[in-house]
Short mmCIF file of the C-alpha atoms (twelve columns), coordinates in Angstrom:
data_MODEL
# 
_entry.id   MODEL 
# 
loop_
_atom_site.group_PDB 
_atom_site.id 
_atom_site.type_symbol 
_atom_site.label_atom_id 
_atom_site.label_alt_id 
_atom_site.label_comp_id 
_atom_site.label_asym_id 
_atom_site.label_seq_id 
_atom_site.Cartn_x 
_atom_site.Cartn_y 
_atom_site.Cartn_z 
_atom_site.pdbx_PDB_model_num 
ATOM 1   C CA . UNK A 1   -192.864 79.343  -0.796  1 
ATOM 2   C CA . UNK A 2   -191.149 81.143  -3.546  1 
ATOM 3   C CA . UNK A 3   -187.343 80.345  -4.632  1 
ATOM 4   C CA . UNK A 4   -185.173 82.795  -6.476  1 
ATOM 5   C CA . UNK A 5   -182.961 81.400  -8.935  1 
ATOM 6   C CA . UNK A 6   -179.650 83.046  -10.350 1 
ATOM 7   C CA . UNK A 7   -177.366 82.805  -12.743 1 
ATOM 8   C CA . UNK A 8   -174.419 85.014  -12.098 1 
ATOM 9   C CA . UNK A 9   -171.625 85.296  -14.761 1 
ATOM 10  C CA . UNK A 10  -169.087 86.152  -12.612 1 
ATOM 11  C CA . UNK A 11  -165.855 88.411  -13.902 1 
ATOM 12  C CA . UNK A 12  -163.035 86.048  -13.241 1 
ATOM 13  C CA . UNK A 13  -160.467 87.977  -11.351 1 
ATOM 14  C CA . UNK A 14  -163.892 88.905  -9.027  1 
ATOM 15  C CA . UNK A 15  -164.396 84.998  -8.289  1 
ATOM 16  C CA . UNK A 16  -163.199 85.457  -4.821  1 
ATOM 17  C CA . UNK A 17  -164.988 88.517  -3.746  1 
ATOM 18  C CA . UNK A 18  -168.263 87.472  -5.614  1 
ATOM 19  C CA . UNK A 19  -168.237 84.448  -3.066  1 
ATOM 20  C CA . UNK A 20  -167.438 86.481  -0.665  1 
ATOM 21  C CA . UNK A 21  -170.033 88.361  -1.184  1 
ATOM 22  C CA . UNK A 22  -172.878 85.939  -0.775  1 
ATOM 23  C CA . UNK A 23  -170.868 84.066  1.843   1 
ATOM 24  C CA . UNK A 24  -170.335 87.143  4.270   1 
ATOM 25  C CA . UNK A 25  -173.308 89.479  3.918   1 
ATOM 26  C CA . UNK A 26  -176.291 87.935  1.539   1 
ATOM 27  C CA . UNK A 27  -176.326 84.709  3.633   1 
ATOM 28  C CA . UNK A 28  -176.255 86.104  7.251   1 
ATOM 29  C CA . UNK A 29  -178.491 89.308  5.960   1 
ATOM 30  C CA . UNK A 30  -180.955 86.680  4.902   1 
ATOM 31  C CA . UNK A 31  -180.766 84.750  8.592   1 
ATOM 32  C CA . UNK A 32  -181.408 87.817  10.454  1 
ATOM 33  C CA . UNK A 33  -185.268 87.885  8.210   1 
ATOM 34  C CA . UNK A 34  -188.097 85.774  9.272   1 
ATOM 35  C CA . UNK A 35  -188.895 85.166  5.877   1 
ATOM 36  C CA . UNK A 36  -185.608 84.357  3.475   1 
ATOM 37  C CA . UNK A 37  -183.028 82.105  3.135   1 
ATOM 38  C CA . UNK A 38  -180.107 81.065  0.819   1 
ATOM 39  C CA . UNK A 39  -180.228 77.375  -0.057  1 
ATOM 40  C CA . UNK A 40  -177.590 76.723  -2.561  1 
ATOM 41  C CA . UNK A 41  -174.066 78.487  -3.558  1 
ATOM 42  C CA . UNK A 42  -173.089 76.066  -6.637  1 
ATOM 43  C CA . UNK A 43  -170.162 76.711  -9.328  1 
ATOM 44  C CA . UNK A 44  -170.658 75.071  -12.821 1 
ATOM 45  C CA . UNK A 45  -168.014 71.892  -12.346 1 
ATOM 46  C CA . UNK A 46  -165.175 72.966  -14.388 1 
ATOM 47  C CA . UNK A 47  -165.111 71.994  -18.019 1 
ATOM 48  C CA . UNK A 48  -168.825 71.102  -18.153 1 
ATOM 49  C CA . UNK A 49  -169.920 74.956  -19.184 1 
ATOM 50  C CA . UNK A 50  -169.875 78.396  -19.179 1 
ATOM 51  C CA . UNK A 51  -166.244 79.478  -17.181 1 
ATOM 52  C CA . UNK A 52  -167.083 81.390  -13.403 1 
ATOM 53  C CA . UNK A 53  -170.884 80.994  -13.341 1 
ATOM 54  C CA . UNK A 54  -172.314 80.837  -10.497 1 
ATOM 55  C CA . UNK A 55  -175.662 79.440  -9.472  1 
ATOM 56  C CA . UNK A 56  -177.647 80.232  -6.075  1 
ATOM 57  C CA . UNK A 57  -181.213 79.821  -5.036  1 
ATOM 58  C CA . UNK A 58  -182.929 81.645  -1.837  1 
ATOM 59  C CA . UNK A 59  -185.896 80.498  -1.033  1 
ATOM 60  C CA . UNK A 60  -188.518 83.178  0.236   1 
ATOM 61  C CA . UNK A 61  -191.379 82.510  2.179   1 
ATOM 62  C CA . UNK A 62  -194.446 84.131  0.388   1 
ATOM 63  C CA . UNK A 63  -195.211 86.707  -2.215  1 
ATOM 64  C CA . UNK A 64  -195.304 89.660  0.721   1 
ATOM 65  C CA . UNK A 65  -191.813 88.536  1.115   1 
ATOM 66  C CA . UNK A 66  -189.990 88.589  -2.115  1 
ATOM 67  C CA . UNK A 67  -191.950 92.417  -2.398  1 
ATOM 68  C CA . UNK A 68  -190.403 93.575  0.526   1 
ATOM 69  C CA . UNK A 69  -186.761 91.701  -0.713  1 
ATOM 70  C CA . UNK A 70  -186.951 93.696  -4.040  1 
ATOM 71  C CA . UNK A 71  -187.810 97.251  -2.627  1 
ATOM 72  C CA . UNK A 72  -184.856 96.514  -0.541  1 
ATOM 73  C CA . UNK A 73  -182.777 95.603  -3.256  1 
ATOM 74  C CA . UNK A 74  -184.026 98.421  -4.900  1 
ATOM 75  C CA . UNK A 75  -184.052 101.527 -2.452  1 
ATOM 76  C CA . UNK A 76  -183.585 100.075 0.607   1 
ATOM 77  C CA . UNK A 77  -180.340 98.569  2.827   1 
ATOM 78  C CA . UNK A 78  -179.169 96.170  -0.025  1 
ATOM 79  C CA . UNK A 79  -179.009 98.787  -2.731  1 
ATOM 80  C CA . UNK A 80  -175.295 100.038 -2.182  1 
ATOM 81  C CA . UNK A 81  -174.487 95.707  -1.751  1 
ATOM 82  C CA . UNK A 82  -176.092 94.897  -4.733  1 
ATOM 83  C CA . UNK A 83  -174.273 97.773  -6.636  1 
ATOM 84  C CA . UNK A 84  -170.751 96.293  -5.648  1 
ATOM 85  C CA . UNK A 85  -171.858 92.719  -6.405  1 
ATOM 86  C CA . UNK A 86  -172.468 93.965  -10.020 1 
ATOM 87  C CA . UNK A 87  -168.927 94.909  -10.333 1 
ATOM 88  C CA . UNK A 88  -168.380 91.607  -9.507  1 
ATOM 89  C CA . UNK A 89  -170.185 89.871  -12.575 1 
ATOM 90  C CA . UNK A 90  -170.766 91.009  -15.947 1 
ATOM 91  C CA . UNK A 91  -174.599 89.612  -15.970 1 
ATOM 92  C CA . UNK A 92  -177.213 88.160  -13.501 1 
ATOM 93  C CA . UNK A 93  -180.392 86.324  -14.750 1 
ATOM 94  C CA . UNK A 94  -182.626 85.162  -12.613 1 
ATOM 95  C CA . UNK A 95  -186.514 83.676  -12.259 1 
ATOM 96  C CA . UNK A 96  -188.855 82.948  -9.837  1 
ATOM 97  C CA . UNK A 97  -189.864 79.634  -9.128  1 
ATOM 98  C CA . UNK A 98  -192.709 77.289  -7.341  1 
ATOM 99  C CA . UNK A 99  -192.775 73.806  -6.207  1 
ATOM 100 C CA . UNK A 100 -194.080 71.141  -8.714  1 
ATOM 101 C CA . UNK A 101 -197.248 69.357  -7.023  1 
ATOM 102 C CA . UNK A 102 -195.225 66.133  -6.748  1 
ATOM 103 C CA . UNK A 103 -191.859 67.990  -5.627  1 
ATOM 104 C CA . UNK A 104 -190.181 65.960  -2.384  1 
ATOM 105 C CA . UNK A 105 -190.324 69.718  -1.116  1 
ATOM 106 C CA . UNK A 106 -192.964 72.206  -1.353  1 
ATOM 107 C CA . UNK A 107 -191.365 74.347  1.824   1 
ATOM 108 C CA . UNK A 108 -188.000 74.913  3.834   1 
ATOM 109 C CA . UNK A 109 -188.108 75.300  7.767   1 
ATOM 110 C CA . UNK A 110 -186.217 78.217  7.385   1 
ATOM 111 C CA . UNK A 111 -185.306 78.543  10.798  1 
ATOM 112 C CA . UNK A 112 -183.257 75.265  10.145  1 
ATOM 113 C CA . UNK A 113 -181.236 76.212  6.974   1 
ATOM 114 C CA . UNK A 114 -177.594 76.685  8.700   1 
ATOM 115 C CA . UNK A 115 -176.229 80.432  8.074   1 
ATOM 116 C CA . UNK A 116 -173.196 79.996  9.570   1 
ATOM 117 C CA . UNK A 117 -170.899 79.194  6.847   1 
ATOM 118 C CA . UNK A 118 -169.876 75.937  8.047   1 
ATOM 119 C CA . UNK A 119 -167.924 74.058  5.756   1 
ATOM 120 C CA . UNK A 120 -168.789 70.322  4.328   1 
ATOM 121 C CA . UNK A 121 -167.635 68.250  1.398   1 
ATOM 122 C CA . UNK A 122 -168.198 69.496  -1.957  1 
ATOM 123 C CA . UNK A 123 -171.110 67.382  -3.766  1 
ATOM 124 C CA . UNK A 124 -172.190 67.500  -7.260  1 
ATOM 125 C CA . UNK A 125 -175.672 68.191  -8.733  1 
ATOM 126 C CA . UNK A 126 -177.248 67.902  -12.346 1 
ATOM 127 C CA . UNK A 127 -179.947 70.695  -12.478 1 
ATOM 128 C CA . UNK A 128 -182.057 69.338  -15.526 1 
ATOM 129 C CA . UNK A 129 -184.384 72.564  -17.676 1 
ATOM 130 C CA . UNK A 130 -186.732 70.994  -19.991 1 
ATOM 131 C CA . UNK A 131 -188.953 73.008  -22.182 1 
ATOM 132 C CA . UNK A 132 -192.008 71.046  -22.962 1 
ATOM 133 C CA . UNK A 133 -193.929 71.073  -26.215 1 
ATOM 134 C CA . UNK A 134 -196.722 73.887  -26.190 1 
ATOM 135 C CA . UNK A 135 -199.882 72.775  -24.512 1 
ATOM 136 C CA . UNK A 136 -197.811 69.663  -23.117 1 
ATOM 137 C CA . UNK A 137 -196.432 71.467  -20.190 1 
ATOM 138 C CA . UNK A 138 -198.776 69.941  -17.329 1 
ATOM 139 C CA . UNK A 139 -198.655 66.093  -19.043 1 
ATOM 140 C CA . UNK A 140 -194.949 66.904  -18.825 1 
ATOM 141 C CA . UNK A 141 -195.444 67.516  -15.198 1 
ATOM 142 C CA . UNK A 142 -197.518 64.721  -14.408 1 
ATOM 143 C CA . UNK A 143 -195.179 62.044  -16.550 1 
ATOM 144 C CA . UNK A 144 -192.028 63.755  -14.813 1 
ATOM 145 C CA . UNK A 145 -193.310 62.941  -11.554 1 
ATOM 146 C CA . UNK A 146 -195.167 59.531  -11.991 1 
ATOM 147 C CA . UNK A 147 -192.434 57.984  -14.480 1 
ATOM 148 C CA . UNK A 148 -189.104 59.343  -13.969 1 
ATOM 149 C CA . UNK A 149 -189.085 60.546  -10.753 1 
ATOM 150 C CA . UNK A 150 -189.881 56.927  -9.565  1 
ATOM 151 C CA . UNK A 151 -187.357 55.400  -11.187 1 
ATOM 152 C CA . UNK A 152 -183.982 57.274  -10.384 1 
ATOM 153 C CA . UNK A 153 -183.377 54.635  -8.127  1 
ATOM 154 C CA . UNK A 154 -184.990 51.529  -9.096  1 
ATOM 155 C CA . UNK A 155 -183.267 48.378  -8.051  1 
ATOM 156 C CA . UNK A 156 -180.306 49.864  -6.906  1 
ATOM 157 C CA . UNK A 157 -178.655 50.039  -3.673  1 
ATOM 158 C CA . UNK A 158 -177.083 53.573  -4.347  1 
ATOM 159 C CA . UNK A 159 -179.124 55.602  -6.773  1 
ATOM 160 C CA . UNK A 160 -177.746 57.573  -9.594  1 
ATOM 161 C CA . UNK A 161 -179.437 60.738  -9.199  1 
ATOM 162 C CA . UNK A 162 -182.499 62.042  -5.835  1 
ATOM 163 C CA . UNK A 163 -184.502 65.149  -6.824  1 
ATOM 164 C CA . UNK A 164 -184.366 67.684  -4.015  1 
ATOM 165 C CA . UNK A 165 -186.887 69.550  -5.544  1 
ATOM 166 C CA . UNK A 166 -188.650 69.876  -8.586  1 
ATOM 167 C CA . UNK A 167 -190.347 73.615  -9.605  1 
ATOM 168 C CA . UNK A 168 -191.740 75.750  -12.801 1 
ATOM 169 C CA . UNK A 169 -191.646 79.678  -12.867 1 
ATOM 170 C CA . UNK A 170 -194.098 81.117  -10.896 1 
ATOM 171 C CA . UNK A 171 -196.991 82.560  -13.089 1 
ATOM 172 C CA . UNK A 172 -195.792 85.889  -14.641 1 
ATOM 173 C CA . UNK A 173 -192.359 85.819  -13.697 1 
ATOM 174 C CA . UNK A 174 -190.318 83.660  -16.654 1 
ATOM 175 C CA . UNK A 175 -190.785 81.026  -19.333 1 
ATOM 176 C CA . UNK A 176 -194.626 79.818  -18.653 1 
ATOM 177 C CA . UNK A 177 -193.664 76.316  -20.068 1 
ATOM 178 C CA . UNK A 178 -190.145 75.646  -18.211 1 
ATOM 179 C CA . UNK A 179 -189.603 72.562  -15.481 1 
ATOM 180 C CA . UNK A 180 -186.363 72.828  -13.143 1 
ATOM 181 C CA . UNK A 181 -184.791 69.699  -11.642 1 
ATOM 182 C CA . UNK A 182 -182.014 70.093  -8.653  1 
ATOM 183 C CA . UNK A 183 -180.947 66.610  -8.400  1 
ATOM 184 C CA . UNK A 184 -178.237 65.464  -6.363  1 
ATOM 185 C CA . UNK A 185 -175.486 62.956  -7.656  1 
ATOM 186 C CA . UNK A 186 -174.555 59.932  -5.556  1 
ATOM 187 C CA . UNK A 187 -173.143 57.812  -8.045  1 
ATOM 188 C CA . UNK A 188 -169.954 59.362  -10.158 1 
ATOM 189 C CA . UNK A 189 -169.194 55.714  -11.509 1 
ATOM 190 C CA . UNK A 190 -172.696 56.295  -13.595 1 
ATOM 191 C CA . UNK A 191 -171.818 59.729  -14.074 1 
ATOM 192 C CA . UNK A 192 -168.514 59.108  -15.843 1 
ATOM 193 C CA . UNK A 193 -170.798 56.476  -17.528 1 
ATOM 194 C CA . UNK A 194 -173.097 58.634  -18.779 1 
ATOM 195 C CA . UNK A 195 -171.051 61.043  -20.214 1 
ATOM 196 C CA . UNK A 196 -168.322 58.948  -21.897 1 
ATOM 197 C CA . UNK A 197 -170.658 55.993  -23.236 1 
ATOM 198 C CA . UNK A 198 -174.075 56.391  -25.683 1 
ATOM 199 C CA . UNK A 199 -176.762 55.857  -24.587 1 
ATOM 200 C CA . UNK A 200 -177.206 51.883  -25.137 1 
ATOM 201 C CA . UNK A 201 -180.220 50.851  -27.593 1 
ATOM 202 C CA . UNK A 202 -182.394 48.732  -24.694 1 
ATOM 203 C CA . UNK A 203 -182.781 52.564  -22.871 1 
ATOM 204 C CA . UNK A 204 -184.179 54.020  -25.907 1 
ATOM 205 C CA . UNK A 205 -186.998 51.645  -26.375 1 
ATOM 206 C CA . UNK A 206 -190.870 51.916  -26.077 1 
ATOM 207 C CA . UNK A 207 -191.522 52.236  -22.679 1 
ATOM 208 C CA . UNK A 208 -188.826 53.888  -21.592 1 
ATOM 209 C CA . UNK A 209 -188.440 57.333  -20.157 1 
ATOM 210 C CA . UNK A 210 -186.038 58.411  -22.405 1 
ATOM 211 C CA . UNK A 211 -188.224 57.054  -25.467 1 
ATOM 212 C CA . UNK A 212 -191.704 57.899  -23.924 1 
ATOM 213 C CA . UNK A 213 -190.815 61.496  -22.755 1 
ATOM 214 C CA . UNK A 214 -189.873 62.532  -26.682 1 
ATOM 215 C CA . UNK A 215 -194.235 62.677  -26.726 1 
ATOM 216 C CA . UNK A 216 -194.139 65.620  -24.338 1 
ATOM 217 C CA . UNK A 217 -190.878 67.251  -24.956 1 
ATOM 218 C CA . UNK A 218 -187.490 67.000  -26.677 1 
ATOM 219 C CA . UNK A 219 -185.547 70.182  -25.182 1 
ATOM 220 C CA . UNK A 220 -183.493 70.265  -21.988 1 
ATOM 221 C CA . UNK A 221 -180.357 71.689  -20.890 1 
ATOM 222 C CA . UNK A 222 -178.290 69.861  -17.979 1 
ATOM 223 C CA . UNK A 223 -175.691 71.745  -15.665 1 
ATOM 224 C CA . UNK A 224 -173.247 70.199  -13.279 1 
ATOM 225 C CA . UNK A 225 -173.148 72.546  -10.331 1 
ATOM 226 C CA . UNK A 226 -170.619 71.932  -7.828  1 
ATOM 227 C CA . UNK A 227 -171.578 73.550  -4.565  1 
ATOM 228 C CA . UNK A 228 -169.200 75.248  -2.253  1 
ATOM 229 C CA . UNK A 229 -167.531 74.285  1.077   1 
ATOM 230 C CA . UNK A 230 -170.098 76.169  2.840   1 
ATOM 231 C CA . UNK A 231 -173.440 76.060  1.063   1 
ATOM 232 C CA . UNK A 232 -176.005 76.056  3.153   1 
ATOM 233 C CA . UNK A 233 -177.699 72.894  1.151   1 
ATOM 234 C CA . UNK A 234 -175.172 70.232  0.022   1 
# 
């Protein structure tokens, strides 16, 4: 399973219709396939980056798929859609991305991703992009899965942070040496924590992720996405 993700700088008088967009004709349009599905509609939290961007990922079921998605993009039914979304934004970047081998998810039951627009709570995610050191990128992967992944919630009742699912570009599509985290928050208490405290001396020591992980890579970017009352994921 592939899974498209976007970054959409959105204009910000177009907010509205942008989401409406995706709400009212990309997710249902994507129902009606056998073989695509939008996951998340997320909104960078305000004050935590870039004002109106907008984050989604669809996940699409093989390589067949996501050719038949683009030519329809392209020349097909979603050509005059996609040409009024992109009056909507002033940019779109997006890659192409694969399950990690240790990812809680490799695949979706698409059939059960609701496309109805039903609306939830809002929830907060930190979507972690590290950029190992060259040649380090698969001992990244491996340490990432056997070492922090294990211990997000280590002796805790409620855990900080669960990985959803953890992915790298698909070969040929983006930045070969790139690992994406979607990680949902549960605790805000640690949040707040985290961002208004250092980082105490104890965490930084030998053994640690946050000390061992410096071997393999030293580059990451963090986003709080917020996702909308009626993502499909949440």
């Amino acid at each position: 399973m592939l899974f498209l993700h976007e970054v959409h700088k959105v204009v910000g008088r177009k907010e509205e219709e942008f989401e409406a967009a995706y709400r009212d004709y990309w997710m249902p349009t994507m129902a009606k396939s056998d073989y695509a599905r939008l996951l998340w509609y997320t909104n960078h939290a305000l004050g935590s980056g870039v004002s109106y961007n907008v984050v989604t990922v669809t996940a699409i079921k093989d390589g067949q798929a996501w050719e038949d998605l683009a030519r329809r993009v392209q020349k097909g039914d979603l050509q005059s859609w996609m040409r009024e979304v992109d009056t909507f934004r002033h940019d779109v970047v997006g890659k192409v991305l694969v399950p990690l081998e240790w990812s809680p998810v490799q695949e979706f039951d698409l059939d059960a991703i609701p496309s109805d627009g039903r609306r939830h709570d809002l929830t907060l995610y930190m979507e972690d992009t590290m950029w190992p050191y060259a040649g380090k990128l698969q001992e990244y992967i491996e340490m990432s899965g056997s070492i922090y992944s294990k211990n997000l919630g280590f002796a805790r009742s409620v855990p900080f942070l669960s990985i959803e699912i953890a992915l790298q570009p698909a070969f040929g599509t983006h930045v070969r040496g790139e690992v994406v985290l979607m990680q949902k928050i549960h605790d805000l208490d640690r949040l707040e924590r985290l961002l208004a405290r250092e980082a105490s001396p104890k965490s930084r020591e030998p053994g640690t992720w946050m000390h061992d992980a410096l071997a393999v890579r030293d580059q990451w970017e963090s986003r709080i996405l917020r996702t909308s009352s009626w993502s499909p994921l949440y």
